[in-house]
C-alpha atoms as one frame of an Amber mdcrd trajectory, in Angstrom:
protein
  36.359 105.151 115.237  36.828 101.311 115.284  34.459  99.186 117.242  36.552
  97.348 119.642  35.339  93.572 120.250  36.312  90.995 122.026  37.363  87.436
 120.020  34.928  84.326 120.522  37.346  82.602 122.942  37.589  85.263 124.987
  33.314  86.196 125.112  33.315  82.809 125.587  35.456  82.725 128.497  34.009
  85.855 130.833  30.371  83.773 129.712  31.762  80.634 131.472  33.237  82.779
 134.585  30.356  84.831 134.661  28.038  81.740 135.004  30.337  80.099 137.856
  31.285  76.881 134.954  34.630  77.557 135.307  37.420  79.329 137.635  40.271
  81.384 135.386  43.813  80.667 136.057  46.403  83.266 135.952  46.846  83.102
 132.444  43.031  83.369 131.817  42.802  86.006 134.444  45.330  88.081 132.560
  43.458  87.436 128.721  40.248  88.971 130.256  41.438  91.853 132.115  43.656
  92.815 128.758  40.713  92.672 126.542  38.859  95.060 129.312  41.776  97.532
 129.317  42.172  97.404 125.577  38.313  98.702 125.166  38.398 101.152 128.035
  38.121 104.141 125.644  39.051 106.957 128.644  42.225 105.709 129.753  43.220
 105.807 133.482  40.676 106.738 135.998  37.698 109.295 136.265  36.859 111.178
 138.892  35.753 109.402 142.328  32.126 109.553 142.918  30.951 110.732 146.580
């Protein structure tokens, strides 16, 4: 199987909104929650957790 990575810009990015540097816009928002979804390896959702 393919390791799935994110590109530099975008590691780079979630660093600088992790740290509080920066605030994402919408079309930053939308770059880092695609390059979550496209390494989420079980698709959809698991079971809840009580």
């Amino acid at each position: 199987m393919a390791k799935k990575t994110s590109t530099p810009r975008v590691s780079t990015l979630a660093s600088k909104v992790l740290s509080g540097k920066t605030t994402p816009n919408k079309t930053q928002q939308k770059t880092l929650a695609a390059s979550v979804l496209a390494q989420d390896e079980k698709k959809g959702q698991g079971p809840k957790k009580s």
